[in-house]
C-alpha positions in Angstrom: 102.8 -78.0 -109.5 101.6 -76.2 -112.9 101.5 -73.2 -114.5 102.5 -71.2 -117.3 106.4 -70.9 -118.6 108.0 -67.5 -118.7 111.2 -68.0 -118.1 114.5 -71.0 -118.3 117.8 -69.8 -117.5 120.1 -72.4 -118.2 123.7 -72.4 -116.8 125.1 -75.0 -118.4 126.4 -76.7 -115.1 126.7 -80.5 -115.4 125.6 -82.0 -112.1 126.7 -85.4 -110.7 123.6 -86.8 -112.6 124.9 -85.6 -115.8 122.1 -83.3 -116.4 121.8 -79.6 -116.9 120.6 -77.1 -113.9 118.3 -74.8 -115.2 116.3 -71.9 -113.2 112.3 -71.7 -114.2 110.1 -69.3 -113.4 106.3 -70.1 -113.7 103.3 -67.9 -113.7 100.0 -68.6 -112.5 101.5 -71.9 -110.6 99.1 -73.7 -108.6 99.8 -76.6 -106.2 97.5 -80.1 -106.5 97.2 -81.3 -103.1 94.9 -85.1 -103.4 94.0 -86.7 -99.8 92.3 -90.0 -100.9 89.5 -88.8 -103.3 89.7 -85.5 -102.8 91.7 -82.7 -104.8 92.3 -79.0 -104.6 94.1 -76.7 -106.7 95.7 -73.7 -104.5 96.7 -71.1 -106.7 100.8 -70.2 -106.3 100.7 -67.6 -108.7 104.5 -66.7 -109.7 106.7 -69.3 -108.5 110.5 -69.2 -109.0 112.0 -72.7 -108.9 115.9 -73.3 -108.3 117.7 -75.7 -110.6 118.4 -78.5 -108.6 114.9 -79.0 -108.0 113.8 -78.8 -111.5 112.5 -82.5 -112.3 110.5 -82.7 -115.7 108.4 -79.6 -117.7 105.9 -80.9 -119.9 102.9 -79.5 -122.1 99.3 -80.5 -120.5 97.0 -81.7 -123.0 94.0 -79.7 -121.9 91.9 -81.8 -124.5 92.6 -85.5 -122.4 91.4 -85.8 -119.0 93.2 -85.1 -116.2 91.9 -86.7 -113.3 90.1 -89.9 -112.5 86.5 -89.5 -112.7 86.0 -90.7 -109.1 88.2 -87.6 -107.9 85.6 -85.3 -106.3 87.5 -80.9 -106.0 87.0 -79.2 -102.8 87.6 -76.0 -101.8 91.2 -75.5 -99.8 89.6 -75.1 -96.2 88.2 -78.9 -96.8 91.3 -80.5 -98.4 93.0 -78.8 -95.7 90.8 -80.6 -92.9 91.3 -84.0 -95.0 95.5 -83.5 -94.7 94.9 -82.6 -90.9 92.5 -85.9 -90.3 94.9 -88.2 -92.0 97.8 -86.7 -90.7 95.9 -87.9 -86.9 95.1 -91.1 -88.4 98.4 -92.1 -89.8 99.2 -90.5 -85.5 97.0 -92.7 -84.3 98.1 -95.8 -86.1 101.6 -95.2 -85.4 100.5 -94.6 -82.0 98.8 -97.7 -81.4 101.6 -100.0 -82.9 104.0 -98.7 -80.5 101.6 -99.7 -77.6 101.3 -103.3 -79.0 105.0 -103.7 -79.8 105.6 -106.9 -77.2 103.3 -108.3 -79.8 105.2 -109.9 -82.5 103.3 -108.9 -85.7 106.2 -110.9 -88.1 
């Protein structure tokens, strides 16, 4: 997830982990969803994030490159029918395992 800063509240409350719990608040979020080659960015737009969640904020260099250049964007309808044909694929495989488990595969 990315977008803009607008807001950190920060308590102050140590966790187990020893680190802070801060709120954030981002605007413009969007969400990178990547199925094998294929990326789309679905816009969020203002996404409020509780504290424990919060794992690492950082600045993107918007001068480096960000992808791979064998990363191809799609529009969301067709990263959404990539998530739904490996979703019945990884099915399918699971599927079929179970059928052949009197085979001993170890």
């Amino acid at each position: 997830m990315a977008g803009k800063l607008r807001s950190f509240d920060q308590f102050g409350i140590l966790s187990r982990s020893c680190s802070l719990l801060d709120n954030v608040v981002l605007e413009g979020a969007c969400e990178r969803v990547v199925v094998g080659n294929l990326y789309c960015d679905i816009p969020l737009g203002l996404y409020a994030i509780r504290g424990e969640n919060v794992v690492l904020i950082g600045v993107l260099d918007s001068e480096k490159e960000e992808l791979p250049p064998h990363m191809t964007a799609v529009s969301a309808a067709e990263i959404k029918r990539a998530q739904k044909a490996e979703r019945e694929a990884t099915y399918l495989k699971g599927s079929m395992r179970k059928r052949m488990e009197f085979l001993d595969f170890d």
